[in-house]
C-alpha positions as CSV (number, residue, x, y, z in Angstrom):
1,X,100.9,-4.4,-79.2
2,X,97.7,-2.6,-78.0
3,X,95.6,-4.9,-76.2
4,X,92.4,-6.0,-78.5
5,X,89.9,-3.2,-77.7
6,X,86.0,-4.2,-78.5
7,X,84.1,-1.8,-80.3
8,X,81.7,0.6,-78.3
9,X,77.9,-0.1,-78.4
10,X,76.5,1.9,-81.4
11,X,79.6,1.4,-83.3
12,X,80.1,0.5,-87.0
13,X,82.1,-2.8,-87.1
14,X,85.8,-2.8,-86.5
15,X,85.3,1.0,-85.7
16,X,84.7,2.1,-89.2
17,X,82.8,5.2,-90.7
18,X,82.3,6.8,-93.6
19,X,82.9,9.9,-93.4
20,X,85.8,9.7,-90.2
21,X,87.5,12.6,-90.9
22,X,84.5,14.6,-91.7
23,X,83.4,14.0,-88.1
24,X,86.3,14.4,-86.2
25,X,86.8,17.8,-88.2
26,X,83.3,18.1,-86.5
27,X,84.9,17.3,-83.0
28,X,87.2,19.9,-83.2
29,X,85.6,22.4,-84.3
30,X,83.4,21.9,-80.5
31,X,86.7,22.0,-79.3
32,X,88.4,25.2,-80.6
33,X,84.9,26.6,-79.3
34,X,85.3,25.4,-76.3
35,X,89.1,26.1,-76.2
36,X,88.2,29.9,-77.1
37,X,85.9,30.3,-74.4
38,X,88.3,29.7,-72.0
39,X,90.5,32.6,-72.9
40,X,88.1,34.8,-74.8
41,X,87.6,37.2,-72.1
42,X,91.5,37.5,-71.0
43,X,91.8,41.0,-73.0
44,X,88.7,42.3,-72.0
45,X,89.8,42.6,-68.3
46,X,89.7,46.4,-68.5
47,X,86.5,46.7,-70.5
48,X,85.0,44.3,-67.4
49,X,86.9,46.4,-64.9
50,X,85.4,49.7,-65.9
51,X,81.5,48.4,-66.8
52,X,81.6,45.8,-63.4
53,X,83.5,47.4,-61.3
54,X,85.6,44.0,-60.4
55,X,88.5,44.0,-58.6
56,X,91.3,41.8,-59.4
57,X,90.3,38.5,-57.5
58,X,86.6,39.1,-59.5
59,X,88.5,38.9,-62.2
60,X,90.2,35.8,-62.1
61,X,87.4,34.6,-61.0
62,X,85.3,35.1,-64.6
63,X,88.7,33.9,-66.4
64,X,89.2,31.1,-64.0
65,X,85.4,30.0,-63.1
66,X,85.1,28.4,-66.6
67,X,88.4,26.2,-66.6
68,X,87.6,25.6,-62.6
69,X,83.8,24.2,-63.3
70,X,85.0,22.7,-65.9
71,X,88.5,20.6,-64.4
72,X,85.8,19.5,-61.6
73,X,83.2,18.0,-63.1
74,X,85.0,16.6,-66.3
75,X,85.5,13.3,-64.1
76,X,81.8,12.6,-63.8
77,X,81.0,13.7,-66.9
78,X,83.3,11.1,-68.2
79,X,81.6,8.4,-66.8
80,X,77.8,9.6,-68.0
81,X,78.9,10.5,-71.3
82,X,80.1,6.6,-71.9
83,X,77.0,5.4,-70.6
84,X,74.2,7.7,-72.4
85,X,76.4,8.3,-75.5
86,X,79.4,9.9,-76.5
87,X,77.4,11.9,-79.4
88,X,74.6,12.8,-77.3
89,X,76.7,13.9,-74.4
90,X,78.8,16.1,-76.9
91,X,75.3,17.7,-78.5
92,X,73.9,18.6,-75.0
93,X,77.3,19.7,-73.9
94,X,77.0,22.4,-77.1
95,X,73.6,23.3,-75.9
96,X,74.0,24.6,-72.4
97,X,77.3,26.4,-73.5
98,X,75.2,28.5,-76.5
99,X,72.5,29.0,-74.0
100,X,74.7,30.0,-70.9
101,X,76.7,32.0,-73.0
102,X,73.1,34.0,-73.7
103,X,72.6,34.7,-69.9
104,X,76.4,36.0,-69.5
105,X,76.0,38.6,-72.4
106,X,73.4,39.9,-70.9
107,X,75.2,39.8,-67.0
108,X,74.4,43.3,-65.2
109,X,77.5,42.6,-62.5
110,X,80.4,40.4,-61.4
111,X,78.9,38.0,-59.7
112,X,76.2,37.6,-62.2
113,X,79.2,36.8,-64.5
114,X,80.9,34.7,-62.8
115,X,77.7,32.5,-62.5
116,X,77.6,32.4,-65.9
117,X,81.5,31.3,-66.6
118,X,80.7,28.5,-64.6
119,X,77.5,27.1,-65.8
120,X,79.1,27.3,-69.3
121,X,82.1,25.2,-68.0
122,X,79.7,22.2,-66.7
123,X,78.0,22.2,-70.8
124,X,81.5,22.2,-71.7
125,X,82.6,18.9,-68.8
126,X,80.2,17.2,-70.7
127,X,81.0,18.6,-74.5
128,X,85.2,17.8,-73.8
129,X,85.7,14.2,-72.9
130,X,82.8,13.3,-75.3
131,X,84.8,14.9,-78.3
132,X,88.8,12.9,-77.7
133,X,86.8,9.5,-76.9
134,X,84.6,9.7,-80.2
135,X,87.8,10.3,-82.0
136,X,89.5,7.6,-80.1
137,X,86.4,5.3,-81.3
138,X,86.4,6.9,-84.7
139,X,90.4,5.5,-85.5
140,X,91.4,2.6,-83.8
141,X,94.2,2.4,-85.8
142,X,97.3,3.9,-83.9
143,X,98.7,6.1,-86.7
144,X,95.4,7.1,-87.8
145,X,94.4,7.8,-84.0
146,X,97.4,9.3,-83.9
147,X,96.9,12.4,-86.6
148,X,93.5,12.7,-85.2
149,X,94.9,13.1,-81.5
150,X,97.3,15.5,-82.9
151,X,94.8,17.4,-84.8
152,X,92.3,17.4,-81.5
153,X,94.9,18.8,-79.5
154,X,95.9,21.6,-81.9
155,X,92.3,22.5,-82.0
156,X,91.6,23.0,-78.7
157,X,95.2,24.4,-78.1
158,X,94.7,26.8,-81.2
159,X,91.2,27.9,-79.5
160,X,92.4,28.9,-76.1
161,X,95.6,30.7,-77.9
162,X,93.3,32.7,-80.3
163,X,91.2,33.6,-77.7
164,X,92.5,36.8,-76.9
165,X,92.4,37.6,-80.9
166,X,88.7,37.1,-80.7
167,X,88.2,38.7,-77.6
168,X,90.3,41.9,-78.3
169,X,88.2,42.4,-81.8
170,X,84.8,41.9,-80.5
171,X,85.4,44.2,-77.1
172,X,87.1,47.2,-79.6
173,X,84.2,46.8,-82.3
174,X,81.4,46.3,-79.7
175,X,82.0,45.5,-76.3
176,X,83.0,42.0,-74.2
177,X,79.2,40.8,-74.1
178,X,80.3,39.9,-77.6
179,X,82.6,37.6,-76.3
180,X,79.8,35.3,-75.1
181,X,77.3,36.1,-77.9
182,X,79.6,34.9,-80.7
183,X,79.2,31.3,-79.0
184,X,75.4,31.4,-79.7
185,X,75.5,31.0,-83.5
186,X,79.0,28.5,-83.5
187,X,77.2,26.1,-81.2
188,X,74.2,26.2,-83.2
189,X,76.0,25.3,-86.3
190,X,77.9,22.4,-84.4
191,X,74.9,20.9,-83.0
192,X,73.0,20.8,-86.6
193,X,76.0,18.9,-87.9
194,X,76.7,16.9,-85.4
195,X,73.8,13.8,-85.8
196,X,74.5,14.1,-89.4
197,X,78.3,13.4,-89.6
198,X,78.8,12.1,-86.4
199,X,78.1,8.2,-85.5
200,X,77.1,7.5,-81.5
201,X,79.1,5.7,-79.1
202,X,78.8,4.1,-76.0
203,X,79.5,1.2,-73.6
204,X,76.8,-0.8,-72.2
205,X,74.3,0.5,-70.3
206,X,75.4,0.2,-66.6
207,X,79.5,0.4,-67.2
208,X,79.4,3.5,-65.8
209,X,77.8,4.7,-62.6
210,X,77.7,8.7,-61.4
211,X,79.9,8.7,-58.2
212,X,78.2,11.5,-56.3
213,X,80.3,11.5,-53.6
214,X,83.4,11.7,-55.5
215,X,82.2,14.5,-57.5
216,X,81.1,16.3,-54.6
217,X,84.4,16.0,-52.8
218,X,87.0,16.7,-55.5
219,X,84.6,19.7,-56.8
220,X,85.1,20.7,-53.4
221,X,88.8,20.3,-52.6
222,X,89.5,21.9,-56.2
223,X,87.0,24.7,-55.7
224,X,88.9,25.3,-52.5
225,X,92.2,25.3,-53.2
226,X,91.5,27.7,-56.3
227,X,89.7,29.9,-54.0
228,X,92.6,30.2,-51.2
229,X,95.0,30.9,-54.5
230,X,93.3,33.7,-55.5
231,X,92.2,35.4,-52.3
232,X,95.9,35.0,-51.1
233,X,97.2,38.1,-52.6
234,X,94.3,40.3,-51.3
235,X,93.8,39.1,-47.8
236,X,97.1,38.0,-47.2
237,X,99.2,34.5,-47.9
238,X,98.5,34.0,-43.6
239,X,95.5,35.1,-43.4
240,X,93.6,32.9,-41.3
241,X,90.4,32.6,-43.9
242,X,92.8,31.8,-46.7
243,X,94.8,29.2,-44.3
244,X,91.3,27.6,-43.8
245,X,90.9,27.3,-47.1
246,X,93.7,25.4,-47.7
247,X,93.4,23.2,-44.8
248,X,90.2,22.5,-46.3
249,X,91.6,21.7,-49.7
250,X,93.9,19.3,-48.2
251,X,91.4,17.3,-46.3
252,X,88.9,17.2,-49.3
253,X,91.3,16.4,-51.7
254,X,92.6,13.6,-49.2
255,X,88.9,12.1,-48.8
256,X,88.1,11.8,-52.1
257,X,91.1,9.9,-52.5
258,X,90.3,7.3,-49.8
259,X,87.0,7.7,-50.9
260,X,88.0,6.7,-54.5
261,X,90.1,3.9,-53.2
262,X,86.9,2.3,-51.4
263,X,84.1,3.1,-54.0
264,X,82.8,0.1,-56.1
265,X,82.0,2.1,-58.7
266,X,85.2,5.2,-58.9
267,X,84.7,8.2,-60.4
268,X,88.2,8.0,-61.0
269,X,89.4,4.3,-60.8
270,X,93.1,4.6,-59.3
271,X,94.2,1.3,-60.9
272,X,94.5,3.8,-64.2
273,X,96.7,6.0,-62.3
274,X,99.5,2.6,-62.0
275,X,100.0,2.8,-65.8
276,X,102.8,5.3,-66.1
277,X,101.8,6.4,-69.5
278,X,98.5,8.0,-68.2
279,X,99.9,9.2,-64.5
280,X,103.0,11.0,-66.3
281,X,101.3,12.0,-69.1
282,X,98.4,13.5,-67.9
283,X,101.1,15.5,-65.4
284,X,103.3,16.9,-68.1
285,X,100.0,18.1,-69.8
286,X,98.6,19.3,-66.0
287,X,101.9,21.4,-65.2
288,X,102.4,22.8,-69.1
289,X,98.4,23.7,-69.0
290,X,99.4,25.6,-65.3
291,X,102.2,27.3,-66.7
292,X,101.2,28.4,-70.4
293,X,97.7,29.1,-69.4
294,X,98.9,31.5,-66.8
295,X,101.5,33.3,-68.8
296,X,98.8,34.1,-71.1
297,X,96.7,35.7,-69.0
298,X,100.1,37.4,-67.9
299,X,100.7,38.3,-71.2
300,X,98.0,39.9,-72.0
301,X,97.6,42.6,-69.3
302,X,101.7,43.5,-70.0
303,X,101.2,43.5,-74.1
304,X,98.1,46.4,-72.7
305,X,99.6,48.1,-69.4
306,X,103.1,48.2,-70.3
307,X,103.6,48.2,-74.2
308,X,99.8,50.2,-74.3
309,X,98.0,47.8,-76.4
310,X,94.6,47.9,-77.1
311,X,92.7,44.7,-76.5
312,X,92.9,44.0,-80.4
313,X,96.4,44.7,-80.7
314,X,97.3,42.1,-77.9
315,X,95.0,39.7,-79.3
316,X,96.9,40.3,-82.9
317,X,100.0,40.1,-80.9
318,X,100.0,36.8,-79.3
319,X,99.1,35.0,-82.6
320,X,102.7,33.5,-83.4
321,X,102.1,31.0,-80.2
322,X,99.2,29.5,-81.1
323,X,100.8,29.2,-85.1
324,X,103.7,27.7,-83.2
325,X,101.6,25.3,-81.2
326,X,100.3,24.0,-84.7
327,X,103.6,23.2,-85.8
328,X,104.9,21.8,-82.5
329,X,101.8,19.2,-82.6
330,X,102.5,18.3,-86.4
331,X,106.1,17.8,-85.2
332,X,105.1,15.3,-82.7
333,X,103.9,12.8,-85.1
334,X,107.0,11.2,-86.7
335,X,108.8,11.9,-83.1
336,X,106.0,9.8,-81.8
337,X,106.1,7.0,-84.7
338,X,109.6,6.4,-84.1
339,X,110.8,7.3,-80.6
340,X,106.9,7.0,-78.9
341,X,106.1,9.8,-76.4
342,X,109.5,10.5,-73.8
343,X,111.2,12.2,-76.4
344,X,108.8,14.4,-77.9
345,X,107.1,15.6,-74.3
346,X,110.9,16.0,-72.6
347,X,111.8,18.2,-75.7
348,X,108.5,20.2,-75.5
349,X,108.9,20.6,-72.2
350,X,112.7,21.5,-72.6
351,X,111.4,24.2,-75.0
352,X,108.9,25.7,-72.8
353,X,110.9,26.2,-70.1
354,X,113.3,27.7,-72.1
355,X,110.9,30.0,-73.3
356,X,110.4,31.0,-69.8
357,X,114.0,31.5,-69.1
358,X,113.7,34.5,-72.1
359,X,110.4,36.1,-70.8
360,X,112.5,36.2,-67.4
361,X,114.8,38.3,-68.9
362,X,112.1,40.8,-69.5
363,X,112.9,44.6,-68.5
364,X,111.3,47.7,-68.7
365,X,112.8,48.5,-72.2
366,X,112.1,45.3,-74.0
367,X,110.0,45.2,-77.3
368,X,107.6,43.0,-79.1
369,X,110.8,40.7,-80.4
370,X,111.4,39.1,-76.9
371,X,107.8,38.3,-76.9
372,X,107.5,36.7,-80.2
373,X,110.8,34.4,-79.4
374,X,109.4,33.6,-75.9
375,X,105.2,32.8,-78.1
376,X,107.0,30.8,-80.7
377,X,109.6,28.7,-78.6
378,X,106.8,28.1,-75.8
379,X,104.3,27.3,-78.8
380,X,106.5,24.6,-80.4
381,X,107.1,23.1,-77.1
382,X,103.5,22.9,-76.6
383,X,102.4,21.6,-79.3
384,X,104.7,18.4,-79.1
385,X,103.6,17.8,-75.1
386,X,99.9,18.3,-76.1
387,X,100.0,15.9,-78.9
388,X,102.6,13.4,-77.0
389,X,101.0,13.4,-73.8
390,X,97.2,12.8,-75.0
391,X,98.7,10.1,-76.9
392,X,100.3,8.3,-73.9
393,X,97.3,8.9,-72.0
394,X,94.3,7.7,-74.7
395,X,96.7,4.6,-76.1
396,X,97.1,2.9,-72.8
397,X,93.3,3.1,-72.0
398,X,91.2,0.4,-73.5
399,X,88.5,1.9,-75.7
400,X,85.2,1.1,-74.1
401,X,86.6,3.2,-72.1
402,X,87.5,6.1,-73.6
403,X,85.2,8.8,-72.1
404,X,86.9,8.4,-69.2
405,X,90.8,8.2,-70.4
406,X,89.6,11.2,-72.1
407,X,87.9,12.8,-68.7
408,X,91.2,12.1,-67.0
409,X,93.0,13.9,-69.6
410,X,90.8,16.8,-70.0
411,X,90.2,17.3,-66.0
412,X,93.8,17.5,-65.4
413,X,94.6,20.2,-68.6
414,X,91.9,22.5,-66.9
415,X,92.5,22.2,-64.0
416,X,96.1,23.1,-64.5
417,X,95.1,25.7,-66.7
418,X,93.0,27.0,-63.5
419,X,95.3,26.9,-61.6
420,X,97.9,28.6,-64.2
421,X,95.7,31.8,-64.0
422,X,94.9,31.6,-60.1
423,X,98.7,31.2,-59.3
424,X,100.6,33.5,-61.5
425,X,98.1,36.2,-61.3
426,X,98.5,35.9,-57.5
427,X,102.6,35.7,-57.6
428,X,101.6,39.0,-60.2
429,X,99.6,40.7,-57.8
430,X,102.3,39.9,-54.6
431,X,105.2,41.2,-56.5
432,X,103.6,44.1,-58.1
433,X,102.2,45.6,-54.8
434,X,105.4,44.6,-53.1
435,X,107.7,46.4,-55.8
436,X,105.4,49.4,-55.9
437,X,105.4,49.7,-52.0
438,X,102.6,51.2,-49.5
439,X,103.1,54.8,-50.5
440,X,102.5,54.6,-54.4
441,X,99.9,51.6,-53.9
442,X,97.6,54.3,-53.0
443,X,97.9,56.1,-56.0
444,X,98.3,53.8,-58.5
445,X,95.6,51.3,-59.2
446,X,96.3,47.4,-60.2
447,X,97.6,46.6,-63.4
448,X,94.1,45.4,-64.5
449,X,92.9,49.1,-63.9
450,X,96.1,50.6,-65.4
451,X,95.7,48.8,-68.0
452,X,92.5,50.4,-69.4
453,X,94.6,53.7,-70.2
454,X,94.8,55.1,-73.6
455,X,97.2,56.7,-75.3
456,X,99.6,57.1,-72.4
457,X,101.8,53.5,-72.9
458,X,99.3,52.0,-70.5
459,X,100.7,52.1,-67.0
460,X,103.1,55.2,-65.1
461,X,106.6,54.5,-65.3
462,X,106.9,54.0,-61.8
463,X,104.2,51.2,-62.0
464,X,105.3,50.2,-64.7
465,X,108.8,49.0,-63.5
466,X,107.2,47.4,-60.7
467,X,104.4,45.2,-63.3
468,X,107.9,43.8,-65.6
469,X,109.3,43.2,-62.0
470,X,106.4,40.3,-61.8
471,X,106.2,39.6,-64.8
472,X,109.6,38.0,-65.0
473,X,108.4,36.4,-61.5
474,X,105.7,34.6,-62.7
475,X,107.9,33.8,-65.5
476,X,110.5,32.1,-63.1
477,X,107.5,30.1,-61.0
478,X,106.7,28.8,-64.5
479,X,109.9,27.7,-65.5
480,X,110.3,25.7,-62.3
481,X,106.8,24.0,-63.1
482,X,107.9,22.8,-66.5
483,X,111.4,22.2,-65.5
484,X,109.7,19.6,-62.4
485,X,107.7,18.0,-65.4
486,X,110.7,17.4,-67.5
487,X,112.0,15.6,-65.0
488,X,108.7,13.7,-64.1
489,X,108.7,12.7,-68.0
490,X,112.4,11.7,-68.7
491,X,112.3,9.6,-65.3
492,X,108.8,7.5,-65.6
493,X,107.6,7.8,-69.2
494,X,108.6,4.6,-71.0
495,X,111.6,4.9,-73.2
496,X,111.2,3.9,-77.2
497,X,108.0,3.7,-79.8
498,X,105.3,1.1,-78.5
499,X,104.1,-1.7,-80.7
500,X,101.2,-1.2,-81.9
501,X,99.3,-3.2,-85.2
502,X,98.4,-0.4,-87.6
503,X,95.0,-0.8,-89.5
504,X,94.3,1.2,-92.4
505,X,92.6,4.6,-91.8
């Protein structure tokens, strides 16, 4: 059974509310914001291209500096948000994204940009955790926790998938500024709704203790290892800066573990890490995040450079995955009631490594219908890990502490999704240049600047054939990521449906 969990401070008795799923429609609706936002801007790589003037590392930098600042901080933020309230951190978490969001619409360069990415992904470090632990705290009954999970995660999934839809309608009928403006009147909204249907939450003042240095050193080790990812391509995989970097990374990385180990008060307690249920779980949902995340932004700039989309039209066309994600999480429920999470996370995963096996397969002449079979497959498998996986995660943490089951879940998603866009638009970049060779790269620019052109199929033929060339590459990298978190799942995820004591909803 799930061990008795004591109701957070602020809490109705026994967990109750009366109006629960009024609020947690609440909670997800910050979430599919915040899951928008971090692929919003993925189709607008062109319009920011000509306007900025960014090259491609600038460029992964405004897609990636959200879902970087973000994966870092989430871990603190965790923490605080149990101990000054889940509802309050959620509200203030709204409040710097809507006002962040502002200052990027009216960015005048890259780095100005960039800037603003990240200071929207520390509002939303303290918006994501906030929104799966109130949830958590709003159903403490496992089935009912369950549909909310599963709801929560096709939210958020649903957001980052629609992004792109979003993003190509608002650059073609005004420009990408309104990509950050839209935010502005959807957080205001949120926030006026929020004290009204949503009830605070927290533990008892002093549970929860900021580790500075812990933040400081895996902020750090992340921020350098993202860096050495995406300056590879450009300066070289040997370069001596970029082996620096990842030297650095290493040693960061490797502190704030011993660090963590020694600290009375962890940012991230490693005893968590022993249960398999959260370790595997919040792996499978790291190395899916790393490898969907990254084909979308893949996707994208081949639906534009090599099919000739227009922002719009790629938005419009990546549509079945997030409808298949949908499904995939409804799906997971009765898998989940009956075989608990192995079964539905190793099929997912199954699925979305066969759904890389197809994109692989992509040539020059392909259409639109190897697409949709790769967005629908991938989306189905999706939506059963992202529903499974939070589950496994969330049920084996007790809930006064929730904000930080809920950090750990949420820091490793983005971060994987971080690194999903770093590495496969690196591996995109390698094999492109490679495949085009020294005397063409001269005269043809990157894909993110061939992919601007109108009219003309998007790219020359020449570069053309050397873009699907990586495209099935990154594809392949992917499918070894999710094929290494099968494994990882069917191996130390616990076999068979745990027992839990349902209460009524």
């Amino acid at each position: 059974m799930d061990p008795e969990r004591p109701a957070p401070r602020d809490a109705p008795p026994g967990g109750g509310h009366r109006w629960p799923r009024a609020a947690t429609a609440v909670l997800c609706l910050g979430f599919f914001v915040l899951g928008m936002d971090v692929t919003v801007l993925n189709v607008a790589v062109p319009a920011l291209q000509r306007e900025l003037g960014a090259d491609l590392a600038q460029i992964q930098w405004i897609v990636d500096g959200y879902a970087l600042t973000l994966g870092a901080a989430v871990l603190a933020a965790g923490g605080v948000t149990d101990r000054i309230g889940r509802r309050r951190s959620f509200v203030a978490g709204l409040a710097v994204c809507g006002a962040v969001s502002a200052l990027g619409a009216l960015a005048g360069s890259a780095g100005q940009l960039v800037a603003a990415r990240c200071g929207m992904g520390l509002g939303a470090a303290l918006l994501m955790p906030a929104t799966l632990s109130l949830i958590s705290n709003l159903h403490p009954a496992a089935a009912s926790r369950r549909r909310a999970i599963a709801a929560w995660a096709a939210a958020g999934a649903v957001g980052g998938l629609t992004g792109p839809v979003v993003g190509g309608f608002l650059v073609e009928e005004f420009s990408w500024r309104a990509g950050f403006w839209v935010n502005v009147p959807l957080t205001a909204v949120i926030i006026a709704l929020a004290p009204v249907l949503v009830p605070e939450s927290r533990t008892a003042p002093g549970a929860a203790r900021t580790d500075a240095a812990g933040l400081v050193l895996s902020a750090a080790g992340f921020l350098a290892l993202i860096w050495s990812v995406i300056e590879s391509p450009s300066r070289g995989w040997t370069d001596p800066v970029v082996l620096t970097g990842y030297g650095a990374a290493a040693v960061l990385l490797t502190c704030f573990v011993g660090w963590e180990r020694r600290s009375r008060h962890p940012m991230l307690p490693l005893s968590l890490l022993r249960d398999a249920r959260v370790s595997t779980g919040a792996a499978c949902l790291a190395l899916m995040s790393l490898a969907l995340f990254g084909a979308l932004f893949v996707l994208t700039l081949y639906l534009q450079g090599v099919q000739g989309c227009s922002p719009w039209q790629a938005g419009v066309r990546v549509l079945p995955l997030p409808a298949a994600l949908a499904v995939g999480a409804g799906a997971a429920l009765p898998l989940l009631a009956r075989f608990g999470e192995r079964l539905p996370v190793v099929l997912g995963l199954t699925l979305v490594t066969c759904a890389f096996a197809v994109q692989a397969g992509t040539r020059t002449g392909s259409g639109y219908g190897r697409v949709v079979v790769f967005e629908i497959v991938a989306g189905l498998g999706a939506g059963l890990v992202a529903c499974a996986a939070t589950e496994a995660v969330m049920g084996a943490v007790p809930r006064e502490r929730a904000g930080l089951g809920s950090a750990v879940n949420d820091a490793t998603r983005q971060l994987g999704a971080a690194l999903g866009v770093a590495v496969q638009g690196s591996v995109l970049s390698t094999v492109y240049t490679s495949r085009l060779g020294e005397g063409a790269g001269g005269a043809v620019p990157l894909p993110v600047a061939a992919a601007s052109a109108r009219g003309g199929g998007g790219l020359p033929a020449v570069a053309r054939e050397a873009f699907v060339a990586a495209v099935a590459t990154t594809a392949v990298t992917a499918a070894v990521v999710t094929l290494v978190a099968t494994t990882a799942a069917w191996y130390w995820l616990p076999a068979g449906a745990p027992a839990v004591a349902d209460g009524a909803d």
